[in-house]
DRENBA-276066 format. One line per field, with one value per residue: residue in three letters; x, y, z of N, C-alpha, C in turn. Coordinates in Angstrom, 2 decimals. Each point is the difference from the previous one (the first is absolute). Layout:
residues N
guba [ALA|...]
n.x [X|...]
n.y [Y|...]
n.z [Z|...]
ca.x [X|...]
ca.y [Y|...]
ca.z [Z|...]
c.x [X|...]
c.y [Y|...]
c.z [Z|...]
This chain:
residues 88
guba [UNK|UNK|UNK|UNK|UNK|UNK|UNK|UNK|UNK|UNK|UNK|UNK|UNK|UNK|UNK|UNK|UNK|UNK|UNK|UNK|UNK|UNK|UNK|UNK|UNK|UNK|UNK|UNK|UNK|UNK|UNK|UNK|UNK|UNK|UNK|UNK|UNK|UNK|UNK|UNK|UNK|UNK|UNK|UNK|UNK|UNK|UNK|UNK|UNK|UNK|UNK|UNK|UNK|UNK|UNK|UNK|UNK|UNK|UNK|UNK|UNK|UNK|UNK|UNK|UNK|UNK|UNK|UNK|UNK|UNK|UNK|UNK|UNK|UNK|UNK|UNK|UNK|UNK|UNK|UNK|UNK|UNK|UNK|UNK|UNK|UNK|UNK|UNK]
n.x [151.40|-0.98|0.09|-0.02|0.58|0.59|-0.52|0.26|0.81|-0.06|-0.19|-0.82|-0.13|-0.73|0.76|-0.68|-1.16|-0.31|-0.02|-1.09|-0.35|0.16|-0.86|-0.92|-0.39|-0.97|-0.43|-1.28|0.13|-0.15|-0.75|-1.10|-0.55|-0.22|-0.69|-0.61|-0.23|-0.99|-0.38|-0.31|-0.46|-0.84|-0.46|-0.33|-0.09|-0.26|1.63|0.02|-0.98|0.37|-0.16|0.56|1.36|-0.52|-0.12|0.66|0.13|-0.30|0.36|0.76|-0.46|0.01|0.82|0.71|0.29|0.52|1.43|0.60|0.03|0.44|1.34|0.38|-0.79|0.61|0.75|-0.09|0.39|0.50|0.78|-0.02|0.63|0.91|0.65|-0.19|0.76|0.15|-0.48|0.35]
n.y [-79.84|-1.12|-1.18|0.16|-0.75|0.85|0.74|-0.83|-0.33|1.23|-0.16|0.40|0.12|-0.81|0.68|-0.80|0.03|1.14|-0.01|-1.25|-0.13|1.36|-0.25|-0.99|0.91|0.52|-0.71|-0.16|1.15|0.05|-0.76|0.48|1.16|-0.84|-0.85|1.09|0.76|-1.39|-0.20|1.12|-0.07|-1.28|-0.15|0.80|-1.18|-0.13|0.06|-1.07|-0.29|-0.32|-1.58|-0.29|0.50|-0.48|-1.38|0.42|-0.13|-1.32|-0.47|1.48|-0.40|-1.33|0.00|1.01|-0.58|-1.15|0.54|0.39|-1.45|-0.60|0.95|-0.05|-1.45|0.42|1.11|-0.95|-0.89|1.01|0.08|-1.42|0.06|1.19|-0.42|-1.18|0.87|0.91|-1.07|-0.03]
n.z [-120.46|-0.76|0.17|1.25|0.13|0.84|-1.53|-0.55|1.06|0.85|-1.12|0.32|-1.46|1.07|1.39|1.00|-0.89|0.23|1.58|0.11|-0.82|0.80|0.67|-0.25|-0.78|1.05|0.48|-0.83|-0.76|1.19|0.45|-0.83|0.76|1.26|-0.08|-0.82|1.60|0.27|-1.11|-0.07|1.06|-0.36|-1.03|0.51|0.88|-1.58|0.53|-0.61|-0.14|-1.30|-0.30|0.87|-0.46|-0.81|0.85|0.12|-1.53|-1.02|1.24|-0.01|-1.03|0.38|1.46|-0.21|-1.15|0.73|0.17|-1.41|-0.77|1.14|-0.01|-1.23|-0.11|1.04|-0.32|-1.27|1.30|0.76|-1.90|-0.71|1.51|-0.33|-1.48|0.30|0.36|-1.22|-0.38|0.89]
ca.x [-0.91|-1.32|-0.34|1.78|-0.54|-0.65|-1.62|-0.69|0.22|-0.55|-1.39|-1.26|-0.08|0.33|1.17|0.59|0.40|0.91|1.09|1.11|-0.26|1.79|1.41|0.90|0.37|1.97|0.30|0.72|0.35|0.98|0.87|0.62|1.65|1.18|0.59|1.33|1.24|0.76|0.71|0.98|1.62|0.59|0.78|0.77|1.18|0.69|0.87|0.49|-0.98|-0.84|-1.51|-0.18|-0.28|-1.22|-1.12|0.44|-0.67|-1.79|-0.79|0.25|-0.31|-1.61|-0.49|-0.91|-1.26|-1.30|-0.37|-0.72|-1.52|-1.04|-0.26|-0.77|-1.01|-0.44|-0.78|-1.15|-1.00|-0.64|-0.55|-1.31|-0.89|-0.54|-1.25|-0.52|-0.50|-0.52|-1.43|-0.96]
ca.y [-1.06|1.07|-0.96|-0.88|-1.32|0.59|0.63|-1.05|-0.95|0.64|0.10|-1.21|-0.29|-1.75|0.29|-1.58|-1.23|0.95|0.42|-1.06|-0.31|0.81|-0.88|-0.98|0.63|1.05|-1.18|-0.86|1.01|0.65|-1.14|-0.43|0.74|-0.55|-1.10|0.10|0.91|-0.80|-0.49|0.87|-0.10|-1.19|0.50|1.35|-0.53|-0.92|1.17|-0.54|-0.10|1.35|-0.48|0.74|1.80|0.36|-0.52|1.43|1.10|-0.33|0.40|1.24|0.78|-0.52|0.57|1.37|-0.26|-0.64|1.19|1.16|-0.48|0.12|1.48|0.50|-0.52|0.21|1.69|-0.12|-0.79|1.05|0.97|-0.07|0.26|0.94|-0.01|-0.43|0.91|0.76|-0.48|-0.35]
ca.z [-0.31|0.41|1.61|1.20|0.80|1.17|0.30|-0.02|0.88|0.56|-0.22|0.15|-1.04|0.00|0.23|-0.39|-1.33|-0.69|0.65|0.14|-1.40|-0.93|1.08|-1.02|-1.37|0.50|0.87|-1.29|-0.89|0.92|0.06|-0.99|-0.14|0.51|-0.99|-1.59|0.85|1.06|-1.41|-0.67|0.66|0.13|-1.39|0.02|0.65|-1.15|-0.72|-0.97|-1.09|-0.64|0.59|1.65|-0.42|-0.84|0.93|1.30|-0.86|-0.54|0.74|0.21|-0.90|0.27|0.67|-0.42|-1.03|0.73|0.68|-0.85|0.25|1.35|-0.07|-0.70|0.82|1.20|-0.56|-1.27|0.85|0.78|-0.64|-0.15|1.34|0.41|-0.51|0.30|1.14|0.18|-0.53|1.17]
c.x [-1.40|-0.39|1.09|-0.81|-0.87|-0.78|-0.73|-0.02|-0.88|-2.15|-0.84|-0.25|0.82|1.51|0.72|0.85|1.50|1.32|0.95|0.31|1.60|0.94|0.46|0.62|2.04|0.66|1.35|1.15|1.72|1.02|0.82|1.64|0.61|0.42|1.12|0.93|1.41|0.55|0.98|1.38|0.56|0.76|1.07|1.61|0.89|0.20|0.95|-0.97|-1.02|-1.50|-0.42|-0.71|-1.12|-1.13|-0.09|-0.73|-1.25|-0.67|-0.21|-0.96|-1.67|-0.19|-0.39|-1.06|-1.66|-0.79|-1.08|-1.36|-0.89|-0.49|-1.45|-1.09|-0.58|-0.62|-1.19|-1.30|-0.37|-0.64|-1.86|-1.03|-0.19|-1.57|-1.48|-0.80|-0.47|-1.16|-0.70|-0.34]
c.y [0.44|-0.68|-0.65|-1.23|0.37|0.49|-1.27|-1.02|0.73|-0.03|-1.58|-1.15|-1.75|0.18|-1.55|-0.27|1.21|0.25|-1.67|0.02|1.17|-0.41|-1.10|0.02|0.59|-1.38|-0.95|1.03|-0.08|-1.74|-0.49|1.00|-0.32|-1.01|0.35|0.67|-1.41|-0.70|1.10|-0.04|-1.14|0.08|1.02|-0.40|-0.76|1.04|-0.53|-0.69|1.11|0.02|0.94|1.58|-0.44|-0.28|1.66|1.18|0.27|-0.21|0.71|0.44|-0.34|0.60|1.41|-0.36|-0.13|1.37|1.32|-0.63|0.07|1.17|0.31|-0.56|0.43|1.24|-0.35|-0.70|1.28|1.08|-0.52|-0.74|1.26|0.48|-0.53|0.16|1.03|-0.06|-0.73|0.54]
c.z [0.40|1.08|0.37|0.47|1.44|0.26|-0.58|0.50|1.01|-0.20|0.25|-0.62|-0.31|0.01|0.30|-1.21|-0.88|0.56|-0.20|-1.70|0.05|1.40|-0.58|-1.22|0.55|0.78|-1.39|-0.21|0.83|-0.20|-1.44|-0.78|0.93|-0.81|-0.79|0.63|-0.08|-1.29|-0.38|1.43|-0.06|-1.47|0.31|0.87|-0.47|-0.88|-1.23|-1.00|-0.59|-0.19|1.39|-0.54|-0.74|0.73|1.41|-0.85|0.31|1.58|0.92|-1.19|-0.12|1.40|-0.37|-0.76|1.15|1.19|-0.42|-0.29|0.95|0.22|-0.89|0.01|1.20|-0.40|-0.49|0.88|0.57|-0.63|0.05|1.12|-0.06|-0.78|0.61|1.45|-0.12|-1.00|0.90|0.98]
Protein backbone atom coordinates (compact mmCIF):
# COMPACT_ATOMS: atom_id res chain seq x y z
CA UNK A 1 0.00 0.00 0.00
CA UNK A 2 1.26 3.44 -0.62
CA UNK A 3 0.11 4.93 2.98
CA UNK A 4 -0.64 2.66 6.48
CA UNK A 5 -2.78 4.36 8.92
CA UNK A 6 0.46 4.85 11.24
CA UNK A 7 2.40 7.10 9.23
CA UNK A 8 -0.56 9.06 9.23
CA UNK A 9 -1.82 8.80 12.49
CA UNK A 10 1.81 9.58 13.48
CA UNK A 11 2.01 13.14 11.59
CA UNK A 12 0.91 16.63 12.76
CA UNK A 13 -1.42 17.35 10.36
CA UNK A 14 -5.00 18.16 12.78
CA UNK A 15 -4.16 14.59 14.30
CA UNK A 16 -7.40 15.11 16.73
CA UNK A 17 -10.11 15.33 14.18
CA UNK A 18 -8.27 12.35 11.98
CA UNK A 19 -7.12 9.96 14.61
CA UNK A 20 -10.84 10.13 16.32
CA UNK A 21 -12.74 10.43 12.87
CA UNK A 22 -10.69 6.09 12.01
CA UNK A 23 -11.12 5.18 15.68
CA UNK A 24 -14.68 5.56 15.25
CA UNK A 25 -14.84 4.45 11.65
CA UNK A 26 -12.82 0.99 13.16
CA UNK A 27 -14.95 1.45 16.44
CA UNK A 28 -18.31 1.15 14.11
CA UNK A 29 -16.66 -1.36 11.40
CA UNK A 30 -15.54 -3.90 14.20
CA UNK A 31 -18.88 -3.97 16.06
CA UNK A 32 -20.69 -4.27 13.30
CA UNK A 33 -18.87 -7.72 12.42
CA UNK A 34 -19.64 -8.66 15.76
CA UNK A 35 -23.10 -8.20 15.24
CA UNK A 36 -23.50 -10.49 11.97
CA UNK A 37 -20.65 -12.92 14.16
CA UNK A 38 -23.59 -13.01 16.85
CA UNK A 39 -26.59 -13.58 14.03
CA UNK A 40 -24.73 -16.06 12.05
CA UNK A 41 -24.24 -18.34 15.36
CA UNK A 42 -27.61 -17.65 16.53
CA UNK A 43 -29.09 -18.91 12.98
CA UNK A 44 -26.32 -21.23 12.72
CA UNK A 45 -27.85 -23.16 16.11
CA UNK A 46 -31.07 -24.02 14.08
CA UNK A 47 -30.17 -27.27 12.60
CA UNK A 48 -33.55 -28.16 11.07
CA UNK A 49 -34.70 -25.11 9.04
CA UNK A 50 -33.50 -24.35 5.70
CA UNK A 51 -34.48 -20.73 6.13
CA UNK A 52 -31.65 -20.97 9.15
CA UNK A 53 -28.91 -22.45 6.42
CA UNK A 54 -29.68 -19.62 4.05
CA UNK A 55 -30.00 -16.66 6.85
CA UNK A 56 -26.00 -18.52 8.22
CA UNK A 57 -25.13 -18.00 4.25
CA UNK A 58 -26.04 -14.45 3.18
CA UNK A 59 -24.57 -13.21 6.38
CA UNK A 60 -21.28 -14.90 6.19
CA UNK A 61 -21.42 -13.56 2.78
CA UNK A 62 -22.33 -9.79 3.66
CA UNK A 63 -19.89 -10.15 6.44
CA UNK A 64 -16.83 -10.67 3.98
CA UNK A 65 -18.59 -8.47 1.48
CA UNK A 66 -18.62 -5.52 4.26
CA UNK A 67 -15.13 -6.58 4.96
CA UNK A 68 -13.41 -6.31 1.25
CA UNK A 69 -15.30 -2.88 1.09
CA UNK A 70 -13.89 -1.23 4.18
CA UNK A 71 -10.82 -2.80 3.00
CA UNK A 72 -10.85 -1.32 -0.12
CA UNK A 73 -12.08 2.17 1.11
CA UNK A 74 -9.64 2.37 3.78
CA UNK A 75 -6.46 1.83 0.96
CA UNK A 76 -8.35 4.47 -1.59
CA UNK A 77 -8.74 7.05 1.82
CA UNK A 78 -4.82 6.68 2.39
CA UNK A 79 -4.14 6.38 -1.38
CA UNK A 80 -5.47 9.98 -1.79
CA UNK A 81 -3.90 11.46 1.80
CA UNK A 82 -0.95 10.34 0.54
CA UNK A 83 -1.52 12.32 -2.31
CA UNK A 84 -2.37 15.06 -0.68
CA UNK A 85 0.67 15.13 1.18
CA UNK A 86 2.77 15.14 -1.04
CA UNK A 87 1.32 18.49 -2.59
CA UNK A 88 1.87 20.14 0.36
Amino acid sequence: MIGDKQTYLSRKLEPCKLQTYLEQEDKYNQDLIKRLDIHVNEAGRNKTSEKAKLVVNYLKTANLSFLQHANHTEKRFYIALNELFTKV
